[in-house]
C-alpha positions in Angstrom: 9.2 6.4 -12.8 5.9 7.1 -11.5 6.1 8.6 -8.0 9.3 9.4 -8.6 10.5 11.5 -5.5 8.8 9.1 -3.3 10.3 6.0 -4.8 13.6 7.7 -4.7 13.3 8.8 -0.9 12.3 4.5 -0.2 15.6 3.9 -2.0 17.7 6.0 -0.2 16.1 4.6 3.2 16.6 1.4 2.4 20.2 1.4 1.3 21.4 3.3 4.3 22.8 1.0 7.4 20.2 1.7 9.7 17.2 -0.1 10.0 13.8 1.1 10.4 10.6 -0.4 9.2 9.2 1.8 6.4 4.9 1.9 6.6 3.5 3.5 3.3 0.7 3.9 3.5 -2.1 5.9 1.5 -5.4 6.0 -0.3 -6.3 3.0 -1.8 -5.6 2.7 -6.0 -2.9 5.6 -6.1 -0.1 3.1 -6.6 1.2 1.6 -3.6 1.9 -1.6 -4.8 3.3 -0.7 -8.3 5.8 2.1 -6.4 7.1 -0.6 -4.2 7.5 -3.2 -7.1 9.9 -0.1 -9.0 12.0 0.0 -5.9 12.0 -3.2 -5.8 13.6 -3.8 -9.0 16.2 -0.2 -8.4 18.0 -1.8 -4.9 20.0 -4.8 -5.0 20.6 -7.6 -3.0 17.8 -10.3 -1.8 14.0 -9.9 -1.4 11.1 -11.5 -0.4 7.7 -9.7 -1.8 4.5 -11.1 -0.1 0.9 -9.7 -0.3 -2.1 -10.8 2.2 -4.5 -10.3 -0.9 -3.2 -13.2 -2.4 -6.0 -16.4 -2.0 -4.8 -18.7 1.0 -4.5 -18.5 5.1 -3.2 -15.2 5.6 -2.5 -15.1 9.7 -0.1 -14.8 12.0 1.9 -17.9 11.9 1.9 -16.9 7.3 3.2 -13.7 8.4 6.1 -15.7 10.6 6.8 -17.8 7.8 7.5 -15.4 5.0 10.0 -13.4 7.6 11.8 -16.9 8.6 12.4 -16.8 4.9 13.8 -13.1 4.6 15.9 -14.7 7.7 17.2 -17.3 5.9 18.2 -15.1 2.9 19.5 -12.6 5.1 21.8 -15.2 6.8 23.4 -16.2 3.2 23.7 -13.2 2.1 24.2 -10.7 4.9 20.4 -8.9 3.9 17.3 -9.0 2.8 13.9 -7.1 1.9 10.8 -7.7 2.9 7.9 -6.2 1.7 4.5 -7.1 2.9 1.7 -5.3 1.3 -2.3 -5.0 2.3 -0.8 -6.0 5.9 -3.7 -4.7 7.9 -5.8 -7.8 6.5 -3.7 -10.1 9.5 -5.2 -9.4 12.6 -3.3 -7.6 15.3 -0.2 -7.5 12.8 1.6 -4.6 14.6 2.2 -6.8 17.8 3.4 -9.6 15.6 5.7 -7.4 13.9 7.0 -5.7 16.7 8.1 -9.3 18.0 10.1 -10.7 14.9 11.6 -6.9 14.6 12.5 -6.6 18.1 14.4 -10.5 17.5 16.0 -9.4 14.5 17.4 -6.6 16.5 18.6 -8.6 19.4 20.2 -10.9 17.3 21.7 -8.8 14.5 20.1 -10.2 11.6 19.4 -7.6 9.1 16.2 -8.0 7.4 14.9 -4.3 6.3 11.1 -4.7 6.4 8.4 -2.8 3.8 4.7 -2.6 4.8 1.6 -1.3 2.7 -1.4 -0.6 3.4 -4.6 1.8 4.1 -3.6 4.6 6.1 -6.9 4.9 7.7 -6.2 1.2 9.0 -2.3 1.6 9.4 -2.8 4.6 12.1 -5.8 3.7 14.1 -4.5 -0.4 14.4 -1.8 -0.2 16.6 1.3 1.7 14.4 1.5 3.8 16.6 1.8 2.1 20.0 3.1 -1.1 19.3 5.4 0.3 16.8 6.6 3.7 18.5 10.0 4.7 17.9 10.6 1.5 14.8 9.0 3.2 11.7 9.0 6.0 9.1 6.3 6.8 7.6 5.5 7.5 3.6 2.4 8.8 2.4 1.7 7.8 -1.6 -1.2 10.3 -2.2 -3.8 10.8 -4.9 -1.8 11.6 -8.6 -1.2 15.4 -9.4 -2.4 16.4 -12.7 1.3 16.7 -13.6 1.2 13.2 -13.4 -1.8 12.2 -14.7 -0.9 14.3 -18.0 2.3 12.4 -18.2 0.8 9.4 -17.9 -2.7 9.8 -20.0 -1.9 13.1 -22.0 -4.9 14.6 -19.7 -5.5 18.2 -20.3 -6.5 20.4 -17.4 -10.4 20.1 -17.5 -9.8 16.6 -17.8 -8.1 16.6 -14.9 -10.3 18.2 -12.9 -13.0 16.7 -14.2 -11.8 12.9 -13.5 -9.4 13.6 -10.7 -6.0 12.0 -10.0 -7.1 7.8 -10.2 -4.9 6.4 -13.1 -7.1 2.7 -12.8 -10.0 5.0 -13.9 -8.3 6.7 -16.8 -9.0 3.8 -19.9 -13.0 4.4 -18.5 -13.2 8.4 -19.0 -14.7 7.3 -22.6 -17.4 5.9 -21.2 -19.2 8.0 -18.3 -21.2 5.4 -16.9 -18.7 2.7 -16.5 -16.1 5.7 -15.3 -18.4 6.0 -13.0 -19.5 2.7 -11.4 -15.6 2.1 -11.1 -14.9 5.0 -9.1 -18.5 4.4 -6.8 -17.9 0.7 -6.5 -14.1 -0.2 -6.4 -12.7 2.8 -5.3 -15.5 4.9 -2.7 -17.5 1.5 -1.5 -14.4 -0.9 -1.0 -12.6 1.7 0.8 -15.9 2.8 3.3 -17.0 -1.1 3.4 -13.4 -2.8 3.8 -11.0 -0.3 4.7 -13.4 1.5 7.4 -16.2 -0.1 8.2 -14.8 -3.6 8.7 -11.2 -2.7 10.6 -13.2 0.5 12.3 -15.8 0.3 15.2 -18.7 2.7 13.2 -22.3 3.0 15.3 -23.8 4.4 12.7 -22.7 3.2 9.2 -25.5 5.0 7.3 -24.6 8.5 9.0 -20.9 7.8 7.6 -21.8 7.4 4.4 -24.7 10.0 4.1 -21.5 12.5 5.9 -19.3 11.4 2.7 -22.1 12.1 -0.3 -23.2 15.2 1.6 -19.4 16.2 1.9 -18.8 16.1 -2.0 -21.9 18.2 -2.3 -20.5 21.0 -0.3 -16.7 20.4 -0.7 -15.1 23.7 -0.9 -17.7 25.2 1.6 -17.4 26.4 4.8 -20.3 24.1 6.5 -21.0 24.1 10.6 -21.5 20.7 12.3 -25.2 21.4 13.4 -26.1 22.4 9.6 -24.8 19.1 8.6 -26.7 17.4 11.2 -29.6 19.4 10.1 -29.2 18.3 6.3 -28.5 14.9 7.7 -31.4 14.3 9.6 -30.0 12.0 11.9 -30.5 11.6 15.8 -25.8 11.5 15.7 -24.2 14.2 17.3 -21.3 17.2 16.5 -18.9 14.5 17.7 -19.4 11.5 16.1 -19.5 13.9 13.1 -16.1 14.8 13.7 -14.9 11.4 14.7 -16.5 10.6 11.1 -14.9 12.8 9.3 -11.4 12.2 10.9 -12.0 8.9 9.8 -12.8 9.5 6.3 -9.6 12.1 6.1 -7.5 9.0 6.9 -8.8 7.2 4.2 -8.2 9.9 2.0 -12.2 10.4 0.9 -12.9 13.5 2.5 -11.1 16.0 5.1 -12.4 19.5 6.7 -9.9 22.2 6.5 -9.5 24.4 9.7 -9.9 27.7 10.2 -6.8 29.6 11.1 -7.5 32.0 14.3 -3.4 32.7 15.4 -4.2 30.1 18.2 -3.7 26.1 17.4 -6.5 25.5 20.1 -9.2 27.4 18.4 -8.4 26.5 15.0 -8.8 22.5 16.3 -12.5 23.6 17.5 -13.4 25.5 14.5 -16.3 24.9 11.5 -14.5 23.0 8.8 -14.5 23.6 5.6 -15.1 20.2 3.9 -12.5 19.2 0.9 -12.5 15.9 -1.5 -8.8 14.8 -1.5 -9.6 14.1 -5.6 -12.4 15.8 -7.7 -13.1 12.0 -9.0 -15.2 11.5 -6.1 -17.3 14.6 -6.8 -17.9 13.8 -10.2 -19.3 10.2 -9.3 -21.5 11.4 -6.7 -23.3 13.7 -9.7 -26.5 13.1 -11.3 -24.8 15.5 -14.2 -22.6 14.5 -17.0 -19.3 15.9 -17.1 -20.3 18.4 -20.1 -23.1 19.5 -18.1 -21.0 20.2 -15.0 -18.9 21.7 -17.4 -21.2 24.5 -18.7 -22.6 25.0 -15.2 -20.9 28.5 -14.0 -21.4 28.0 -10.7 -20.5 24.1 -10.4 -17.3 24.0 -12.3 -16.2 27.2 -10.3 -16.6 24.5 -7.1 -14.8 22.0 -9.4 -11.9 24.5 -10.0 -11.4 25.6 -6.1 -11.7 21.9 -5.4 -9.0 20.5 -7.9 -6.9 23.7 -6.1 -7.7 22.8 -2.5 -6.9 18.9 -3.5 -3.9 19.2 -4.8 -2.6 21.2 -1.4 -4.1 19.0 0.7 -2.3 15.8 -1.3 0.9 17.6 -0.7 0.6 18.1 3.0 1.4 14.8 4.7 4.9 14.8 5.8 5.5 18.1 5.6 6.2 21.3 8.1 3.6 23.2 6.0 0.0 23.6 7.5 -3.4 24.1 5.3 -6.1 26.5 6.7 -8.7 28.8 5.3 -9.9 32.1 6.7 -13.2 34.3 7.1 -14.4 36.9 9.1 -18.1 37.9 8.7 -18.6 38.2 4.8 -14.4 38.6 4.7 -12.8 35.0 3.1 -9.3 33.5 1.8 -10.1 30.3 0.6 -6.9 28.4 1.2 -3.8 29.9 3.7 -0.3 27.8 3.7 2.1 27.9 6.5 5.2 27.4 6.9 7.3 28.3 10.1 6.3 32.2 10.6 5.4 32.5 6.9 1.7 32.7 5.7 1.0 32.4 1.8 -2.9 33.1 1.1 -4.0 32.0 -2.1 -7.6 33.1 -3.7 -9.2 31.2 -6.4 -11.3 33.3 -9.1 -12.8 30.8 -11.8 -14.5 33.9 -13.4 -13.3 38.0 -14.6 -16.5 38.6 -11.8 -15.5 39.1 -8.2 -11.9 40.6 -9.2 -11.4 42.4 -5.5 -9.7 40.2 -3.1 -11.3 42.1 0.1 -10.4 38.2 1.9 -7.1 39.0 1.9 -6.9 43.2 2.1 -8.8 42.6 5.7 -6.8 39.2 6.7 -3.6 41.8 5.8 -4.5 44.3 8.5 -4.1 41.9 10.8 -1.7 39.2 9.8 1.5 39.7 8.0 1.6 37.9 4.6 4.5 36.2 3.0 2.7 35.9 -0.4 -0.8 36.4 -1.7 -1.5 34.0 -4.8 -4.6 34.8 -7.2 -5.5 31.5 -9.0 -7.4 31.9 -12.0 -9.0 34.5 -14.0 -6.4 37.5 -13.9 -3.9 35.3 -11.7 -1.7 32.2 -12.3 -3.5 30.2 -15.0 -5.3 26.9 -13.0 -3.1 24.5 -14.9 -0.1 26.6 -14.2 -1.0 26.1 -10.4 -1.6 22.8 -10.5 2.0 21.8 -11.8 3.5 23.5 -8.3 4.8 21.9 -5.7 3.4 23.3 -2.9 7.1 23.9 -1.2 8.0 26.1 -4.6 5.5 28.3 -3.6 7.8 29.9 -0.6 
């Protein structure tokens, strides 16, 4: 089953007495819709599946109608699921939720509601106010390579290459195609529909240039004022920041913080910009993939970006925080915590560069739980990429 902890953790939720809505949410083409039609077909009892990207009047009095008929179906046969999937497309469809469940509740009728959609749209549309205290949230992120091997028989540089979008994986054969798909249903849908139409954007142009700039450097450490030097725009530090928030909740592009020992600093700090899939780097190339491929240099930044991704996908929902370090010329590329426990982990695509002075100077200071060299000399890349980033404590 694909997803299969995640499908199993919506299984669970919904089978238990309580009622809470469930919101999962997530990039767009990871799999929302096919994980909720597996769990679908795991619990028993009644359903009601409805999706606002199906052609017709999708507004609020649609939205009323499909739960009257979970109602119904509920009062037969004690209870009923309803799923409701791409739900941000109904305007101000948190308040309208928030009434029916609140009726529900009042009257005991025990419908146990599904919803789906963006999570860039899902947390800055109202889930969070009109909805406090009546959801839990679950985060479908971008496909490991353990998956995508299972799936497609991907090897690792595949993998790193293509990134984790399974729609994309028939196109691989053919670059050009690959790569419109990736630019046009995946990067431009989700910047055009997701942000730009749901998300009040002054400067639509800067947003995007901040994305194609952002694959450029991703694995870099890259100030705000640089990029609005690159940019050349008359934007500030932060509507850059607001930007890239924005683009981390649609699961494009996030900046990793620097950990200082203090939350408030680490919150101010340079980011270190990071594609949540290498997919989006490779589209954003005027190189093929065997040119990439035998560039040194590039496919080192492919390798620490494929590392850095796969933490990053892992991080929603979880008690473990993602930072990176440096001090002058000192650097640990990626530092995991956990509680009181700090695990820095180095990536070395290359024999060159074997000392780890990052992590002998970040050691002085800092006490480590574990220090993790990825690559050449260290846990083999593919090896890494199989971990779950809880296994690692």
């Amino acid at each position: 089953m694909y997803k299969r902890r995640e499908c199993d953790s919506i299984i669970g939720r919904l089978n238990k007495p309580q009622r809470l809505i469930q919101v999962i949410s997530g990039p767009r083409q990871v799999g929302k819709t096919t994980a909720i039609r597996m769990v679908l077909d795991a619990v028993q009892g009644e359903k009601v599946y409805c999706s606002c990207d199906d052609p017709g009047m999708h507004d609020r009095i649609w939205l009323g109608s499909q739960w009257e008929s979970a109602r119904l179906k509920a009062k037969q046969t004690g209870q009923c699921i309803l799923v409701i999937d791409e739900i941000q497309k109904i305007e101000n469809w948190s308040e309208t939720v928030k009434r029916l469940w609140d009726e529900d509740t009042a009257a005991g009728r025990n419908v146990k509601v599904v919803v789906l959609g963006s999570s860039s749209v899902l947390i800055h549309k109202g889930l969070g106010e009109s909805l406090a205290g009546r959801f839990e949230m679950i985060r479908l992120m971008h496909w490991s390579f353990g998956e995508m091997q299972a799936a497609f028989g991907w090897n690792c540089d595949q993998f790193i290459l293509f990134g984790g979008y399974p729609g994309g994986a028939a196109l691989v054969d053919d670059f050009n195609r690959w790569r419109n798909y990736i630019n046009d249903s995946l990067i431009e849908a989700t910047v055009s529909k997701d942000i730009l139409h749901m998300t009040r954007i002054d400067k639509p142009a800067l947003l995007r240039r901040l994305f194609a700039l952002g694959c450029a450097y991703s694995g870099q450490i890259v100030s705000y004022q640089k990029l609005l030097g690159q940019l050349q725009d008359a934007g500030n530090t932060t509507t850059l920041a607001r930007y890239l928030h924005i683009l981390d909740q649609a699961g494009l592009l996030t900046g990793i913080r620097k950990f200082s020992g203090g939350a408030v600093r680490s919150r101010d700090s340079t980011p270190k910009l990071h594609v949540f899939n290498t997919a989006l780097m490779t589209a954003q190339q005027s190189l093929r993939p065997e040119e990439i491929r035998r560039n040194t240099a590039l496919w080192g930044r492919f390798i620490e970006s494929a590392i850095g991704a796969h933490l990053i996908n892992q991080i929603p929902g979880s008690r473990i925080n993602l930072y990176y370090w440096r001090e002058k010329n000192r650097e640990i590329d990626f530092l995991l915590q956990n509680g009181d426990l700090l695990i820095a982990v180095e990536v070395k695509s290359s024999l060159r560069d074997a000392a780890l002075p990052g992590m002998e100077s970040f050691g002085k200071k800092y006490a480590l739980h574990k220090k993790l060299l990825v690559g050449s000399s260290g846990i083999p890349v593919e090896e890494f990429l199989k971990y779950r980033v809880e296994e690692l404590f």
